[in-house]
N, CA, C and O of each residue as an XYZ file, in Angstrom:
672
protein
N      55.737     10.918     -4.633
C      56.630     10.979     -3.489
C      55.858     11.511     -2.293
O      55.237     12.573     -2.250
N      55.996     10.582     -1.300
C      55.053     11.146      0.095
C      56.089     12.369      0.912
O      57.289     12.492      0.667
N      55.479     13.032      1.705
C      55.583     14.396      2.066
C      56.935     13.805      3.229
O      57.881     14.547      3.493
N      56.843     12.725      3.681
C      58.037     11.988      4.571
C      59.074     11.893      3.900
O      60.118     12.122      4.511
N      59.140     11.643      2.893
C      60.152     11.779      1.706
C      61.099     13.198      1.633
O      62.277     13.443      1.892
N      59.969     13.980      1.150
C      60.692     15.056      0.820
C      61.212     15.787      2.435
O      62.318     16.317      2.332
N      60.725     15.867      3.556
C      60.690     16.250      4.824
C      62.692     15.060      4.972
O      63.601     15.291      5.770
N      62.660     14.260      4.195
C      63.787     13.798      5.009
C      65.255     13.951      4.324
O      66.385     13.888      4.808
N      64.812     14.165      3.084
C      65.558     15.217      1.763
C      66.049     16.121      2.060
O      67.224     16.352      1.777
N      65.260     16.950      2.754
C      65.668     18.717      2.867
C      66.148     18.225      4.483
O      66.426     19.358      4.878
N      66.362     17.569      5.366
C      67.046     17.312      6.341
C      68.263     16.609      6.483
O      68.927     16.536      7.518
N      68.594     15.954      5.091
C      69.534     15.560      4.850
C      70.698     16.825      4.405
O      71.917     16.973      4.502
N      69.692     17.506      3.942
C      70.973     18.422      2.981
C      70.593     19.603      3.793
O      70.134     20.323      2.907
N      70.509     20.117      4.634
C      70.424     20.996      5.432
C      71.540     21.283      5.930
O      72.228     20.401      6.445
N      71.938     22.569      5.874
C      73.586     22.831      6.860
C      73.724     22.618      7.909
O      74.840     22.165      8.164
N      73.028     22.742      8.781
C      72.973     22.345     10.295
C      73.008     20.717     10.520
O      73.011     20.252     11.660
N      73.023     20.264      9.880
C      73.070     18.905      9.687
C      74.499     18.320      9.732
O      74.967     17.349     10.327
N      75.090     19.338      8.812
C      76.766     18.691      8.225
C      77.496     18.721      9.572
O      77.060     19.366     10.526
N      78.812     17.877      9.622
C      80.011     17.978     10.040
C      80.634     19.212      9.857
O      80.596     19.649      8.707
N      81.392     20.113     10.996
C      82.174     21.374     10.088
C      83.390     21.224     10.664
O      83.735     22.004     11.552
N      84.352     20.023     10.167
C      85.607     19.648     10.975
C      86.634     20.578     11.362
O      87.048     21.558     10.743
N      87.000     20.102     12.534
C      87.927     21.627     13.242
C      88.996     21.245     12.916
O      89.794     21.827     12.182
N      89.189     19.527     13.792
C      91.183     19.242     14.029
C      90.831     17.700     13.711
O      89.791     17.080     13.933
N      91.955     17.318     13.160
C      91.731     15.698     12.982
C      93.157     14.820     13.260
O      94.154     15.224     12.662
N      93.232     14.177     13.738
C      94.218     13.037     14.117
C      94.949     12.444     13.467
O      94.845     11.264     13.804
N      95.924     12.596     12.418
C      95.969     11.504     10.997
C      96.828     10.918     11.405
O      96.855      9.878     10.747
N      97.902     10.909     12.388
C      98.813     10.524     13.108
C      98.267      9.493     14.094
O      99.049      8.633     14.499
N      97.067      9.493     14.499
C      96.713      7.966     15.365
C      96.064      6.809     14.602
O      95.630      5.844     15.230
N      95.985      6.873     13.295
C      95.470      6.008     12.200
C      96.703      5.029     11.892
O      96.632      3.803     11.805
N      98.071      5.977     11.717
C      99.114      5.376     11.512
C     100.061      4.533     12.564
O     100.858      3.620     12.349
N      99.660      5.208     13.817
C     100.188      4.163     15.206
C      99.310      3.419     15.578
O      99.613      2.524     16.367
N      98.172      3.538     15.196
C      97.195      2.255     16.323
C      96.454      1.877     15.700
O      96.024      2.791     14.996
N      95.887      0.782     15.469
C      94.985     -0.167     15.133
C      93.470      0.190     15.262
O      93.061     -0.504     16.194
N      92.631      0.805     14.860
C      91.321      1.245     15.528
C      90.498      0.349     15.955
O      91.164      0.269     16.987
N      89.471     -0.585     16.170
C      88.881     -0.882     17.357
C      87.386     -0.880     16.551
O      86.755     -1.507     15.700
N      87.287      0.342     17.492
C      85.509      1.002     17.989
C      85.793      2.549     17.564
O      86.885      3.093     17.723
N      84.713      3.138     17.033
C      85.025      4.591     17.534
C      83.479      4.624     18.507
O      82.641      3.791     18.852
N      83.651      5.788     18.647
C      82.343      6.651     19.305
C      82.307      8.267     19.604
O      83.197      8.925     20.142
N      81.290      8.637     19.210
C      80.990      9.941     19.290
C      80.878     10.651     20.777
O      80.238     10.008     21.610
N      81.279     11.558     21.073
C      81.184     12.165     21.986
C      81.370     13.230     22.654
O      82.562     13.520     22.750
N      80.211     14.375     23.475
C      80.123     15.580     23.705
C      81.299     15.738     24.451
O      82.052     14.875     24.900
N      81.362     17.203     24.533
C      82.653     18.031     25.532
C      82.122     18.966     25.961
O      81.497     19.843     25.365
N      82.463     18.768     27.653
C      82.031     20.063     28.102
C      83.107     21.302     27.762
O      84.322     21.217     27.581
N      82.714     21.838     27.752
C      83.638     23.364     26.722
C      83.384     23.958     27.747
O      82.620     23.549     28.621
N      84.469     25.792     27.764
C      84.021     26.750     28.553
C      83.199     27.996     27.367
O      82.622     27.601     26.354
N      83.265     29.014     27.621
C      82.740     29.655     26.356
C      83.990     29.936     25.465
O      83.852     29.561     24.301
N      85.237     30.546     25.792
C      86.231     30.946     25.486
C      86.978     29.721     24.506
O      87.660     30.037     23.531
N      86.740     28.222     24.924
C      86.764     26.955     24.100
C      86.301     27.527     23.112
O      86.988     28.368     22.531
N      85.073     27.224     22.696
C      83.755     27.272     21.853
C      84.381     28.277     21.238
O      84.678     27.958     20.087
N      84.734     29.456     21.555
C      85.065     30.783     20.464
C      86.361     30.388     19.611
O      86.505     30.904     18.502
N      87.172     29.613     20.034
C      88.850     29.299     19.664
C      88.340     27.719     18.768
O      88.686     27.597     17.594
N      87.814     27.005     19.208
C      87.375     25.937     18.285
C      86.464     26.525     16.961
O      86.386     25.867     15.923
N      85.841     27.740     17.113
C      85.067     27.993     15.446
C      85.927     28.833     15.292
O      85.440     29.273     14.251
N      87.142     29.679     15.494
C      88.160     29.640     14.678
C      89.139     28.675     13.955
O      89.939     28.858     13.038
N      88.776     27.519     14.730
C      89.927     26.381     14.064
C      91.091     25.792     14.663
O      91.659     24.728     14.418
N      91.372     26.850     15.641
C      92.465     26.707     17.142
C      92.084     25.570     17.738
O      91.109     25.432     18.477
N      93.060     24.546     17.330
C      93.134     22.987     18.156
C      93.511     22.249     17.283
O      93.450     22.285     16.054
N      94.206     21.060     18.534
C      95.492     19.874     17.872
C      94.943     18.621     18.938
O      94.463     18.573     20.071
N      95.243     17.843     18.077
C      94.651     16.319     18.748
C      95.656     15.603     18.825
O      95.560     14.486     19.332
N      96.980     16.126     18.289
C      97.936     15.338     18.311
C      98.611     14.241     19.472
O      98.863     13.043     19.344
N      98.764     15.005     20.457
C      99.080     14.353     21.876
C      97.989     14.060     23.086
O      98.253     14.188     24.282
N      96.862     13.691     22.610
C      95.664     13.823     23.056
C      95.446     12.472     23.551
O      96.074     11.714     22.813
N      94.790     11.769     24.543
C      94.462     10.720     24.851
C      92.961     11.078     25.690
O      92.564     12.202     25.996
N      92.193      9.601     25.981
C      91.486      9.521     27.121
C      91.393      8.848     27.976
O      91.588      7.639     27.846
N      91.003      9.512     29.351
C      91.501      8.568     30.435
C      89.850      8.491     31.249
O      89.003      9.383     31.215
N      89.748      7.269     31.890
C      88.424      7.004     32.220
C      88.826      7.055     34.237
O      89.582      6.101     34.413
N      88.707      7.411     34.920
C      88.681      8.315     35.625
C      87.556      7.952     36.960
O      87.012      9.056     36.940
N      86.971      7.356     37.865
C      85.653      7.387     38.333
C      84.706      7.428     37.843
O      83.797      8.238     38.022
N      84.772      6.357     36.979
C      83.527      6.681     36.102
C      83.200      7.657     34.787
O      82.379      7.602     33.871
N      83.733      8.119     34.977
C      83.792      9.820     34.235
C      85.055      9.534     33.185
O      86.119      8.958     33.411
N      84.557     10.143     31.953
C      85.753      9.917     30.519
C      86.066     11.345     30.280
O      85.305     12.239     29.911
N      87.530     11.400     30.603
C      88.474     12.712     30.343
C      89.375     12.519     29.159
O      90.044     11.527     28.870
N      89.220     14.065     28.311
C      89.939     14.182     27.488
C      91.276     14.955     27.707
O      91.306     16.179     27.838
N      92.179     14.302     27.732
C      93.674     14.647     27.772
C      94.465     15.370     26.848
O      94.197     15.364     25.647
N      95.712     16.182     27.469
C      95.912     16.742     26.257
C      96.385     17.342     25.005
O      97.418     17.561     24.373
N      94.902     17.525     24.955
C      94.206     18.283     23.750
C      95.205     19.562     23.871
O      95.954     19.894     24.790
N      94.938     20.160     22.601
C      95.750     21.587     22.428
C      94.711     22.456     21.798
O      94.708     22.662     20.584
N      93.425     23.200     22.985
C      92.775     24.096     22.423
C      93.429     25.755     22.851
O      93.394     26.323     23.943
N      93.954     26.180     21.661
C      94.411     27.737     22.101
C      93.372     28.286     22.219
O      92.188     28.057     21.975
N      94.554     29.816     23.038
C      93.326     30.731     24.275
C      92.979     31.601     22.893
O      93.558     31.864     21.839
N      91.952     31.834     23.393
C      90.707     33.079     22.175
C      91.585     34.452     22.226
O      91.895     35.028     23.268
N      91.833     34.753     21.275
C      92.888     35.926     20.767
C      91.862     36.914     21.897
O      92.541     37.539     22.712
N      90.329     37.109     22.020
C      89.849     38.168     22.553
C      89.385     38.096     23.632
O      88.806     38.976     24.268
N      89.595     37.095     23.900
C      89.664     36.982     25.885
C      90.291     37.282     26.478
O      91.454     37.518     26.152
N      89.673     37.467     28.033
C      90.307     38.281     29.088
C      90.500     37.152     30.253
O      90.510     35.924     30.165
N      90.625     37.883     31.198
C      90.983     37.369     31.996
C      90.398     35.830     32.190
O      91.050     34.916     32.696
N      89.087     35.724     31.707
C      88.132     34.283     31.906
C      88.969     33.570     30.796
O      88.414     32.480     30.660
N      90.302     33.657     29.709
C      90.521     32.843     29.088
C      90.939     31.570     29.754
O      91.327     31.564     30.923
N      90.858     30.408     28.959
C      90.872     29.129     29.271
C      92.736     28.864     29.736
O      93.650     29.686     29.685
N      92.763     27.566     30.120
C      94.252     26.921     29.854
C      94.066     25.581     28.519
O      93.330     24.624     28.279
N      95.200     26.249     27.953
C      95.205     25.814     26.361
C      95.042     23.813     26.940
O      94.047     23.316     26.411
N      95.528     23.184     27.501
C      95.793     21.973     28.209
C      94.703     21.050     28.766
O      94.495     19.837     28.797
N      93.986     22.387     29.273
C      93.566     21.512     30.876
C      92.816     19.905     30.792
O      93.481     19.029     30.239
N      91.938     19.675     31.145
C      91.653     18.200     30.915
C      89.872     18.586     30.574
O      89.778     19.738     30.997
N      89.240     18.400     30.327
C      87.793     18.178     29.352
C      86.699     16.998     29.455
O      86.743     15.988     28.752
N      85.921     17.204     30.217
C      84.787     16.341     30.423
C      84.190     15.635     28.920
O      83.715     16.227     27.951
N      84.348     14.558     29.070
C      83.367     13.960     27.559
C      81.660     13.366     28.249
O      81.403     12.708     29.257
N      81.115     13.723     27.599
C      80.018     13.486     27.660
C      79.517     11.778     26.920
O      79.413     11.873     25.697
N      79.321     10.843     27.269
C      79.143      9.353     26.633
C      78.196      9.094     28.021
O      78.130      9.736     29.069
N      77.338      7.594     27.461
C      76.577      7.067     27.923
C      77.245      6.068     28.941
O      78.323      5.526     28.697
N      76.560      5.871     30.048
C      77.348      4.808     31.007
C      77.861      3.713     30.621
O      78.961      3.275     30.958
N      76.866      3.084     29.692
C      77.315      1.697     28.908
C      78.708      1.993     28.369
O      79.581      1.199     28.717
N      79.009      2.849     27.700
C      79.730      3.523     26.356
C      81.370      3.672     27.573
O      82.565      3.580     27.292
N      80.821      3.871     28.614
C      81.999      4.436     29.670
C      81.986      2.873     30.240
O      82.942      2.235     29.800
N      81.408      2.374     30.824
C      82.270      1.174     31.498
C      82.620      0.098     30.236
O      83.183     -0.953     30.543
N      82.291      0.353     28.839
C      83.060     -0.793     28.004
C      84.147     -0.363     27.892
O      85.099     -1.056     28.254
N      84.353      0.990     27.324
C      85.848      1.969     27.621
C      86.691      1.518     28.429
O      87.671      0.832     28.139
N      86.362      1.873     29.480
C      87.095      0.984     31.120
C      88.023     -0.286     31.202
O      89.170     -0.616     31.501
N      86.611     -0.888     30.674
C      86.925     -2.445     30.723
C      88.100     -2.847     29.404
O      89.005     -3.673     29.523
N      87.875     -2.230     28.468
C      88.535     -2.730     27.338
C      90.308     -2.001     27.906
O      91.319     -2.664     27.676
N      90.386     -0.792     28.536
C      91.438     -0.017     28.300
C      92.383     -0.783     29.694
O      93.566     -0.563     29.952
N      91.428     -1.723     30.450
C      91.600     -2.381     31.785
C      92.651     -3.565     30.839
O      93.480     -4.146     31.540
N      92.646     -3.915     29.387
C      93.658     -4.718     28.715
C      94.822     -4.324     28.123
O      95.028     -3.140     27.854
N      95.910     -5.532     27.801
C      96.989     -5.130     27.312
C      96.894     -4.356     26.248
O      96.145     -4.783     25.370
N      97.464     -3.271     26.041
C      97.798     -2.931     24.562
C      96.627     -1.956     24.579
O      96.858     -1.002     23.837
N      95.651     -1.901     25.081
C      94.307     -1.276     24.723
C      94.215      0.400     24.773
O      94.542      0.794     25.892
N      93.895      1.377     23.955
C      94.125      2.894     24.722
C      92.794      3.579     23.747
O      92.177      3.006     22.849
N      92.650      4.641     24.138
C      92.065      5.449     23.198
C      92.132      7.102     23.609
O      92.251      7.932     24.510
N      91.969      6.872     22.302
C      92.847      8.003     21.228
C      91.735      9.009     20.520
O      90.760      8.335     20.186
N      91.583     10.346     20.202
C      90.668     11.117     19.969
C      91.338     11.018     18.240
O      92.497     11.188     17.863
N      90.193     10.705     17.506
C      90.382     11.300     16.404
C      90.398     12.468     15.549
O      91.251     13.009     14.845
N      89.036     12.712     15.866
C      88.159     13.602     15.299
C      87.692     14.642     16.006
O      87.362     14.211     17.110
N      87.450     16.093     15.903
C      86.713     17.246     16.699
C      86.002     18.019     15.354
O      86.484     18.535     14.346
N      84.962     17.880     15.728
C      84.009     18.701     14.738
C      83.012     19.526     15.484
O      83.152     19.513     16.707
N      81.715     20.474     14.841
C      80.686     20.723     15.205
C      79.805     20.072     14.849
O      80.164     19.681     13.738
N      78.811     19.659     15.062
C      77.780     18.917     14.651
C      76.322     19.754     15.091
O      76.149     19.861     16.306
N      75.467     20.238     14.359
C      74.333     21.419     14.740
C      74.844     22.104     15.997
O      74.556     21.736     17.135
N      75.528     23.000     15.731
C      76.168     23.863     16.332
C      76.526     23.098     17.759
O      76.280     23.715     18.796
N      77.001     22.000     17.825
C      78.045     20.992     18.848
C      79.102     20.489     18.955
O      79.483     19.476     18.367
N      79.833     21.290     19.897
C      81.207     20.352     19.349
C      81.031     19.161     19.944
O      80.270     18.953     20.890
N      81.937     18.125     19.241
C      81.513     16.632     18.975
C      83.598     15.932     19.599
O      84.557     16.650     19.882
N      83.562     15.179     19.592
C      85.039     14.284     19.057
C      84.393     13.017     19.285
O      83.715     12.420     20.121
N      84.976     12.871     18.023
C      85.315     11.302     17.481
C      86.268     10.197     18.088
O      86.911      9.623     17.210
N      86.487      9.813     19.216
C      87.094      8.455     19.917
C      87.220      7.583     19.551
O      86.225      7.259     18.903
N      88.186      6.633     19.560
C      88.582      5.241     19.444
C      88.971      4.790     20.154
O      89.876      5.315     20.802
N      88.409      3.329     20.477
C      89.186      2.367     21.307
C      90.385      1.874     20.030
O      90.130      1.817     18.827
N      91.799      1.534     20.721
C      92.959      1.495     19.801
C      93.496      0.558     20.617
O      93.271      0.392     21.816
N      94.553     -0.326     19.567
C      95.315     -1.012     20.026
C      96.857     -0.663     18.910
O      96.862     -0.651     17.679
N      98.108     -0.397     19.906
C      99.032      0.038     19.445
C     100.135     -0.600     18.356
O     100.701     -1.596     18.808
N     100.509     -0.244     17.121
C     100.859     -0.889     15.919
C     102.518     -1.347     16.217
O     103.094     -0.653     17.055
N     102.989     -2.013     15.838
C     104.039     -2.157     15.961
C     105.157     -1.775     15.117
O     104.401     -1.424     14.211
N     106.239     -1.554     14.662
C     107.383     -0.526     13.421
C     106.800     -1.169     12.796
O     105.960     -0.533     12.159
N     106.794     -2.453     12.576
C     107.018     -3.324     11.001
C     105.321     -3.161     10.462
O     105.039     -2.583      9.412
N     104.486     -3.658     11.204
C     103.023     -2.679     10.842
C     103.168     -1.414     10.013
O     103.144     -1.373      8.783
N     103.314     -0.431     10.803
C     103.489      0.738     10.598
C     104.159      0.677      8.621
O     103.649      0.941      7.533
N     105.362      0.233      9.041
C     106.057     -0.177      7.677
C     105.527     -1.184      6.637
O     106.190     -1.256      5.602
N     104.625     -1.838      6.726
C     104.100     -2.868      6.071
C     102.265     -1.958      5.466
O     101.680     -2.191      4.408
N     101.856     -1.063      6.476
C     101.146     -0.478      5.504
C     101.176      1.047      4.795
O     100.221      1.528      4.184
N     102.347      1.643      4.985
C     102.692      2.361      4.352
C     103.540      1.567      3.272
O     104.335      2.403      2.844
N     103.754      0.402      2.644
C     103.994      0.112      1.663
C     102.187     -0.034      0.819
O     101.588      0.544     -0.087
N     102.019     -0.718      1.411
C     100.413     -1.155      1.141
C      99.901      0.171      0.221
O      99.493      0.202     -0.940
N     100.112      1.393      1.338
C      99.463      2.919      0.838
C     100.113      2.897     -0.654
O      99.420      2.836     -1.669
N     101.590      2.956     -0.654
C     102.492      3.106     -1.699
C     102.269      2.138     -2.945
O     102.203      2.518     -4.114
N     102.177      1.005     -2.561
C     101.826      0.189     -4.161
C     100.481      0.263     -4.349
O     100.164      0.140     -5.533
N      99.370      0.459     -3.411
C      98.203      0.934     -4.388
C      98.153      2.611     -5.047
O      97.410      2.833     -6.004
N      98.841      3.522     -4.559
C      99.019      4.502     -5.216
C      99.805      4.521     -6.655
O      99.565      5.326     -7.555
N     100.854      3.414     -6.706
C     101.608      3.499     -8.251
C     100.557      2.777     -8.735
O     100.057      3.339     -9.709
N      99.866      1.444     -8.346
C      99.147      0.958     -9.168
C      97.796      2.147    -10.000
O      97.401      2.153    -11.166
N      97.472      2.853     -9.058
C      96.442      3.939     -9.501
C      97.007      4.763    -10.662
O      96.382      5.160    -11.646
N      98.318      4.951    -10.369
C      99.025      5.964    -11.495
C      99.249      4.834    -12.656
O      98.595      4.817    -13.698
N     100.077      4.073    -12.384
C     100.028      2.902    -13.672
C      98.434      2.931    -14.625
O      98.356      2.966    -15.853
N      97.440      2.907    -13.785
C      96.275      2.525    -14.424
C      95.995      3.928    -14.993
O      95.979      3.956    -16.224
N      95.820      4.839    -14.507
C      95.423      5.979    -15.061
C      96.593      6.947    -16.457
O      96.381      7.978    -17.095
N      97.439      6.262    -16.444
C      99.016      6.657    -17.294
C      98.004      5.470    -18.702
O      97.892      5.894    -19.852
N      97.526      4.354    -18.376
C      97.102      2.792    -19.657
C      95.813      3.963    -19.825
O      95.585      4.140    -21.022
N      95.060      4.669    -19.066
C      93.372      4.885    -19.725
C      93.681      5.630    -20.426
O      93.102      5.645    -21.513
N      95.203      7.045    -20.036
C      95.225      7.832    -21.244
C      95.602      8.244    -22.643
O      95.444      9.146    -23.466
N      96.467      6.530    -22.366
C      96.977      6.315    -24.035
C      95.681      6.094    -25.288
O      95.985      5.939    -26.470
C-alpha cells in the first residue's frame, strides 16, 4: 500500500472531516420535489456560531431569496445564545449565503420559473463550518404528497412482512 493510500485513509476517518448535523428540514422533502441541492457557507455573527454548536435552530419556515445578486437565507430560526449580552443576535434576521456566481445566477434563473423555490435543508458544521444544504424545489401537490406517503407505507409493511417470513 503506497503512503497516498494510507494519507487518504486517515483523512477520511478523521473527525474534522465529518458532518456534525445541527437542524434538518424533513418537512421540505415531503412538500417539494427536490431538484438540485448545493452546499453553502453563512455568514454568521459570533453569538450565531455559539447557539448553532449548541443545537439552537429550525429550518422549518426557512426559504431563499436571491436578491442583487446576492443569496439570502430567510427565516431561519437561530435562537439568541443563553450567554450573550447585549451583542446578541435577532433570532430571524436574514443571513448571507456564501455560493459561487455560477451557483447564484442558475438559482435566479431557475426560481425566475413557475413553481420553482428553494428551500434549506440541511445546517451542519463541516471542519469547524457551518454549512446548509439548499435545494432548488419544485412544489408537490396533496395527491403527491398522499401518493408517496402510501409508497413510504407499503414498503414499510412489505419490510415487516419479510422480516415476520425470515423469522419463522
Amino acid at each position: 500500500m503506497s503512503s497516498k493510500n494510507k494519507g487518504a485513509k486517515k483523512k477520511a476517518k478523521d473527525p474534522a472531516n465529518e458532518r456534525t448535523l445541527i437542524a434538518s428540514n424533513r418537512r421540505a422533502r415531503h412538500d417539494f420535489h427536490i431538484d438540485e441541492t448545493f452546499e453553502a457557507g453563512i455568514a454568521l455573527t459570533g453569538t450565531e456560531v455559539k447557539a448553532l454548536r449548541a443545537g439552537r435552530a429550525s429550518l422549518t419556515d426557512g426559504w431563499v431569496n436571491v436578491d442583487r445578486g446576492e443569496a439570502w437565507l430567510e427565516g431561519v430560526h437561530i435562537s439568541e445564545y443563553a450567554q450573550g449580552t447585549w451583542t446578541n443576535h435577532a433570532p430571524r434576521r436574514r443571513r448571507k449565503l456564501l455560493l459561487h456566481r455560477e451557483q447564484i445566477d442558475k438559482l435566479a434563473a431557475k426560481t425566475r420559473e413557475k413553481g420553482h423555490t428553494i428551500v434549506p435543508l440541511r445546517l451542519y458544521f463541516l471542519r469547524g463550518r457551518a454549512k446548509v444544504e439548499i435545494a432548488l424545489a419544485r412544489g408537490k401537490r396533496e395527491w403527491d404528497k398522499r401518493h408517496a406517503l402510501r409508497e413510504k407505507q407499503d414498503a414499510r409493511e412489505a419490510e415487516r412482512a419479510m422480516s415476520l417470513r425470515q423469522s419463522r
